[in-house]
Phi, psi and omega in degrees: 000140197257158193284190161318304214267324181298323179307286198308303177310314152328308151000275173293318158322281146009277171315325163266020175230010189230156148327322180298143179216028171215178189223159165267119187211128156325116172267280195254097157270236164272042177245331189095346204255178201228099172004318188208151189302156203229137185282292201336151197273309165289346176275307198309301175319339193289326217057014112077249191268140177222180213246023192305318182257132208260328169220092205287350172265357167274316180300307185291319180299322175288307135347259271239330191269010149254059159034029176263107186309115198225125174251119174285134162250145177229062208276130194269276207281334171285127188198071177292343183275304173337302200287170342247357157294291174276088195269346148321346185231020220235148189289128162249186154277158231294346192283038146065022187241311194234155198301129188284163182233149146269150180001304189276359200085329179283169181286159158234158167268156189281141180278002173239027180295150179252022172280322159353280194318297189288356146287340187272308164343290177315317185311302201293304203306341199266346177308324186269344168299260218298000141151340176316159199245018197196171152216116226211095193282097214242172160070012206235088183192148164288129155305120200258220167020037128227198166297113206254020147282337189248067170222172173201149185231115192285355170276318174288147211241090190288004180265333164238157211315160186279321168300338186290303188278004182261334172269356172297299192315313174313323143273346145277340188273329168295318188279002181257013185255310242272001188270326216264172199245050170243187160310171153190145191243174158208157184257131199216113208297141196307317186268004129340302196305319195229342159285164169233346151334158150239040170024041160083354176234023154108312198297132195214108190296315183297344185267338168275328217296351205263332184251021183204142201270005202198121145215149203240077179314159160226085199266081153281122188317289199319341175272353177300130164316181181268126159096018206277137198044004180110017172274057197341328167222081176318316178300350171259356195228048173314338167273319201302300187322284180347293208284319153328287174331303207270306171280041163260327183317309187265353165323312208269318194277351171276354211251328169328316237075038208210160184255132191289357172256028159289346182277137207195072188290152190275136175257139169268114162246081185188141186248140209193097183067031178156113166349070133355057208216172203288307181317302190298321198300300179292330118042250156349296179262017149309298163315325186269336171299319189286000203246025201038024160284154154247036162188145178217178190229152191244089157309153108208165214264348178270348184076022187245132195240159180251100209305316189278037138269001184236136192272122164304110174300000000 
């Protein structure tokens, strides 16, 4: 397995010998815990923050000086170390005790706690002190993929709607934001784009767009149902999905009043109901040209990218 440091230096490579000129690098990720040690008073109480990137404002400064743009990411709700350190702030099952789980096992934070609300604020303002250039919100969804008869969020206002309680969150997480001077983006399950639903986690693209200065669907072909527009394999029609997708985004977000370049979709490198390889990818980033936008975010989950999919500076 290759270590941290070989990922990052590869990374970086990447940005400098590619079109790319930013990097995503986990402030807290789906572990709940936070990258680099922390001042703050509610993270150090959480315990948290640990010392994996050992000086994260030097890491960033060595970045900016090969001109590379760094977006801090932050997955809010999914949070297994929180739910279960507190579990007072945690999603339960429906006997209002015990932690609900999803599939996968993991824990969720209840999405309208606002002691929640005001860790994730903390987290983010001390991420921009020291110097990321972006703050990129993931996971800011009701928890799907389990029994989701047998759940409750104890938090919550049960006379209202999951978009109603989600843009609560989402206008508090801005006003606890206005001050600092970046950006803050959000990740938004890809069929955002084309529901008008909140497809059961809260999620509404006219209802986020208002609070984030970046938003980012994530329309991986391979996460499309089966027949989705008629596709027998959406993960085989990587453009066709894309371009569906981007222009419904910016129909809707012209339709706002919001300018159709907050958007910024996540691309898949990675094979999953289909061969992943540099055509299919520029595909991908094709689409997204034709759907008039210029920029996009690339995943894969192993952090290994396919370069002759990337235009050669």
């Amino acid at each position: 397995m290759a270590s941290t440091d070989s990922i990052r230096r590869g990374l970086v490579k990447i940005a400098e010998d590619t079109e790319i000129n930013s990097i995503v690098i986990d402030i807290k990720d789906y572990t709940g815990k936070v990258a680099f040690l922390m001042k703050n008073q509610k993270v150090k109480e959480a315990g948290s923050s640990e010392d994996r990137v050992k000086d994260m404002k030097k890491f960033l400064e060595e970045l900016h000086g090969k001109n590379i743009y760094v977006i801090g990411r932050i997955a809010v709700f999914q949070d297994p170390y929180l739910a279960k350190a507190r579990p007072d702030l945690a999603v339960k099952r429906s006997d209002g005790v015990a932690n609900w789980k999803d599939y996968k096992g993991a824990l969720w934070l209840d999405p309208c706690s606002k002691e929640v609300w005001d860790y994730t604020i903390a987290i983010a303002r001390e991420a921009e002190s020291v110097g990321f250039d972006e703050l990129n919100f993931d996971y800011i969804r009701f928890p799907s993929d389990g029994n989701m008869k047998d759940i409750k969020y104890p938090h919550c206002d049960p006379v209202l709607a999951k978009p109603d309680l989600l843009e609560n969150f989402f206008y508090n997480l801005k006003k606890g934001l206005n001050d600092i001077n970046v950006p803050i983006s959000a990740d938004l399950f890809g069929m955002v784009s084309t529901n008008f639903d909140d497809l059961n986690i809260g999620q509404v693209l006219e209802r986020a767009e208002p609070y984030f200065d970046y938003i980012s669907p994530m329309v991986y072909p391979s996460h499309y149902p089966k027949d989705y527009n008629g596709f027998p394999n959406p993960a085989a029609k990587p453009y066709e999905v894309i371009k569906i997708s981007m222009d419904s985004a910016v129909k809707r977000l012209l339709a706002a009043s919001s300018s159709p370049f907050k958007l910024r979709p996540w691309l898949q490198d990675f094979d999953l109901g289909a061969d992943y390889d540099a055509v299919m990818i520029r595909k991908e980033k094709q689409a997204v040209y034709d759907a008039g936008l210029n920029s996009w975010l690339m995943w894969s989950p192993s952090n290994r990218y396919t370069i002759d999919a990337l235009d050669k500076l």
